[in-house]
C-alpha positions, 0 to 999 in steps of 0.5 A: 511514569514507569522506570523503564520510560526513565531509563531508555529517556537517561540512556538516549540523553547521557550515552555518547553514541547518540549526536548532540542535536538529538540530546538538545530535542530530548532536553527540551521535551524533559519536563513534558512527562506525557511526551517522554512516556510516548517516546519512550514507553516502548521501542518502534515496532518492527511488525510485518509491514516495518516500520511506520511512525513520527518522526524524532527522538526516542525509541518510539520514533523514526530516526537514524538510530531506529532505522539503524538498529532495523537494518541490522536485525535485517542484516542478521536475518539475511546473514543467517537465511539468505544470501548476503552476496544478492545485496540489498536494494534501497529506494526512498520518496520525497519525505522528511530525512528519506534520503537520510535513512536510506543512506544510513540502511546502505551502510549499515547493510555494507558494515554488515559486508552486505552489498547495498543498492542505493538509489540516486534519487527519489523513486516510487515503490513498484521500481523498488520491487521492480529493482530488486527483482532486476539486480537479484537482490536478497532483499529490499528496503524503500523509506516511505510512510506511504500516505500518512502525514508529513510528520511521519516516516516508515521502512518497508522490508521486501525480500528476494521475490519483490514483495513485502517480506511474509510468513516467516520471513517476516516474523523472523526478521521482526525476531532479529530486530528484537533482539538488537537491544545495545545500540552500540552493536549496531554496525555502520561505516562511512560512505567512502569506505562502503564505496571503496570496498564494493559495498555500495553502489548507486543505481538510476537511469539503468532501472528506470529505463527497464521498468519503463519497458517493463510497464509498457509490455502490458498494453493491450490496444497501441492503436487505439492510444495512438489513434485518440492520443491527441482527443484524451487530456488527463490531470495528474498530480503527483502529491509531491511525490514519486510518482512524477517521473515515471508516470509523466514518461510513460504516458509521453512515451505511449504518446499521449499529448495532454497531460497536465501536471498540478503545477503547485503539487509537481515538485517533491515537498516534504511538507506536503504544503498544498495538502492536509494529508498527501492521500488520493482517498482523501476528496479534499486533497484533489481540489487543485487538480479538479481545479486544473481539470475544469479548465483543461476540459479534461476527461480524467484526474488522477493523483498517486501518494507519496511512494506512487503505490496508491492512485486516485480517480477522478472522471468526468460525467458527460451528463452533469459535466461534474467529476465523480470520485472512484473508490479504490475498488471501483477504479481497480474494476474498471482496469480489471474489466478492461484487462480482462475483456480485451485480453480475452478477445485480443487473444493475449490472455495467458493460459490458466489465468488468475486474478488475485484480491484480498479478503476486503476487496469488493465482491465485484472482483470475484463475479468479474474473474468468474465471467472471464473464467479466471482463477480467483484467490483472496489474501489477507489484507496487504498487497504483499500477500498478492505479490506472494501468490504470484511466486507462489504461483510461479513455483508450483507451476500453475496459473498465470496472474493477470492482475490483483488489488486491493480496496486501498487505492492499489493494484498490479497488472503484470508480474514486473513488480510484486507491489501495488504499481500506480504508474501501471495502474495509470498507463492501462487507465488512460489506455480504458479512456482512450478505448471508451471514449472512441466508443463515446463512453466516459469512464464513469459511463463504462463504470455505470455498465459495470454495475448494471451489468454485475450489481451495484456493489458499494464498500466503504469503511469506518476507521477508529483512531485509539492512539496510545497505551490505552487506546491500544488497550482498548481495540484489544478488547474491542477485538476480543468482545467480536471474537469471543461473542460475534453477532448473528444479526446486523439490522436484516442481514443475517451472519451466514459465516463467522471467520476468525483468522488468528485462529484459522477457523470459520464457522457455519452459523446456520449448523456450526460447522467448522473448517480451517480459513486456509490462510496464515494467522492474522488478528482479522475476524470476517461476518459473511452476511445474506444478500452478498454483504459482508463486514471485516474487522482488521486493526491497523499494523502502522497506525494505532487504529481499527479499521472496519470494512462494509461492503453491500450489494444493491439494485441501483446507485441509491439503494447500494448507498442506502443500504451501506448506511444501514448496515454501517449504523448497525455496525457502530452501534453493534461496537458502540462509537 
């Protein structure tokens, strides 16, 4: 065990700074070396997207003093770059200690003299970056590990603009935490001193109320939702989660009279005990909503994460009566299709309008934007680079983002929020039903239109768990064998185009040609194929696995799936798993 292990484990176990309960968990794990070397072999990594991990004792987990130290890199960052006057707005979901890290986040932010905004109560991601925006925050913190397991925790940094932090003031903040290295320099105070010197403040009703507004302002067709209100039922499970608040109000307030909630998965659960994984991409964690809808005779099933930022559909096909899963992408095309189309003809659609996606996202979305003749931007993979490209936007005066997502599970219609907002995606999705089924359509028939209509686009992926110092070690050298030897064949698709971004260069196969990939660095490599198939390689920045994304076009449901087979083997055997 290597000595610094030994030395962080003595210095958590003996230093009186650390609380007795965490001394009693390090002292029970003290003879399992592997559990000790994992704890402490390194500190949690603060890396762009924040913090992410399990929950416990150590410097490799989520804990008071992990998320302590956090928020004081945050506060030296904005102290140095920004304005700590703005303050910072804290939100958090219904996981294990939420609501206690986020009370610590406030107050080591006001012993900082940084004014914290501090939810009263669980709330989702989008009303976090809706918060933030609405009090003209510095910067923004919700606690959430999202989709991951029980036993997991994270820390989400935002800043002024309502997106998760980007280039550089994300590796400027990931600078500042680095540097905390005494524990005992963390600043923090009590509750009653931040209250009384104005340094914390809760927020609720206020916030909630004006993103309801906020999310209401994007519907397209009012008439038609109070015309087929009463014809629509909809299941709707928030995983125990965040989401059950704003998405059971919005669809009330818009009118929508049958809305039947999984009444074993409505109330908040740490433990996410009806679920093995509290994840709308995972088909096993719908079966008491698909459950409800079969006696509900409902027309859609929808379910969202934890922190609603993710949503899951399902839709009922009128021929077999079965309900069909949708991917991430084929639901965000259906909003897309549906904001788009009826946009244009309602004469709502902004001028130069943008739709925005990333580097993962089907090639459906670009041939959708194409058609409607909006500009379209790819990002890197993250929604905090579509929520960036909205301020871009905004600051150079150029185009109007109408919508943007991403392959997983999340999209934005609108610019209230700069995050992936499942209550918006939810409310402009049983909006689409209500217009579908006057026309006596389901959402999967509209679905089967798409595809005759622009192809048969069909993604999937194919995610590697390495967990560990070796594992970690291994998907190094799993990236840098792709990057230094990239394929030129996978099965009949030829590699038109080789695109590394951490070195910024994509190349030409055809006449190795080279032009820079215009976007910031990034350990993702990309293999643009013939026959619009493509393959990206991308490791996880909050969980120690690779995740390699496939997308295909064919001329049908079967061949698209036949297809995606076929390239994702080559693939496999192309890395050896």
């Amino acid at each position: 065990m290597e000595a610094r292990v030994m030395e962080q484990f003595n210095y958590w176990l003996n230093d009186p700074y650390f609380d007795e309960k965490t001394k009693e968990e390090l002292l029970a794990i003290r003879n399992d070396s592997k559990e000790v070397e994992d704890r402490f072999y390194k500190d949690l990594a603060f890396g762009t997207g924040g913090l992410r991990g399990i929950i416990g004792a150590g410097t490799n987990r989520m804990n008071l003093y992990t998320v302590r130290k956090a928020t004081q890199g945050l506060a030296n960052y904005i102290i140095a770059n920004g304005d700590p006057k703005k303050g910072v707005a804290i939100s958090y979901d219904s996981r294990r200690m939420s609501p206690e890290f986020a009370k610590e986040t406030a107050l080591c932010l006001a012993a900082n003299g940084i004014k914290a905004y501090l939810s009263d109560t669980l709330r989702p991601v989008p009303e976090e970056s809706f918060a933030i925006r609405y009090f003209g925050c510095q910067a923004g913190v919700e606690i959430t590990a999202s989709h991951n397991p029980p036993q997991y925790n994270g820390y989400k940094a935002y800043w002024e603009d309502g997106a998760q932090v980007t280039p550089p003031n994300d590796t400027g903040i990931i600078d500042d935490v680095n540097a905390v290295t005494d524990y005992n320099n963390v600043k923090t105070m009590t509750e009653a001193d931040a209250t009384a010197a104005g340094l914390l403040v809760y927020f609720g009703k206020e916030i909630d109320d004006a993103y309801m507004e906020a999310l209401k302002k994007q519907i397209i067709n009012p008439e038609v939702i109070k015309e087929m209100a009463d014809d629509i039922r909809i299941v709707y499970t928030p995983f125990h989660g965040a989401g059950l608040v704003p998405v059971t109000r919005v669809l009330s307030e818009l009118g929508f009279k049958h809305v039947y909630v999984v009444p074993e998965q409505r109330d908040p659960d740490p433990e996410f005990t009806t679920l093995d994984y509290p994840n709308p991409e995972d088909p096993k964690a719908f079966k008491l909503a698909l459950e409800l809808a079969k006696k509900e005779d409902a027309d859609i099933v929808l379910a969202t994460d934890p922190d609603a930022d993710r949503l899951g559909v399902y839709a009922r096909d009128a021929k077999t009566g079965e309900y069909i899963g949708f991917t991430g992408n084929m639901s965000g095309m259906l909003i897309a299709d549906y904001i788009l189309r009826e946009r244009t003809l309602t004469h709502t659609m902004p001028e130069n309008p943008a739709f925005v996606t990333t580097i993962v996202t089907t090639n459906l979305a670009r041939a959708i934007a194409q058609k409607y003749g909006l500009h379209y931007v790819e990002t890197l993979t993250g929604f905090k680079y579509i929520g960036e490209q909205i301020k871009i936007f905004e600051q150079e005066h150029s185009y109007n983002y109408v919508f943007g997502l991403e392959e997983s599970y999340g999209c934005l219609a609108g610019t209230h929020a700069r995050d992936k907002d499942a209550p918006v995606a939810v409310m402009m999705l049983c909006e689409a039903a209500a217009f579908y089924k006057k026309k006596g359509l389901t959402l999967w028939d509209q679905m089967m239109n798409i595809y005759r209509e622009y192809g048969f686009y069909k993604e999937t992926q194919i995610a590697i768990t390495m967990p560990g110092i070796e594992g970690a070690g291994k998907i190094t050298a799993l990236m840098d064998g792709l990057r230094k030897n990239p394929p030129a064949q996978l099965d009949r698709w030829k590699v038109m185009e080789f695109r590394d971004y951490e070195t910024g260069i994509v190349r030409d196969i055809a006449t190795g040609k080279e032009h820079p990939t215009g976007l910031p660095e990034s350990n993702v490599l990309y293999f643009e194929l013939d026959d619009d198939a493509w393959v990206c390689a991308r490791p996880s920045g909050t969980e120690p696995k690779i995740k390699f994304y496939i997308g295909v076009r064919g001329k049908s449901l079967e061949d698209a799936d036949k297809q995606n087979k076929t390239l994702s083997d080559a693939l496999r055997k192309l890395i050896g798993d």
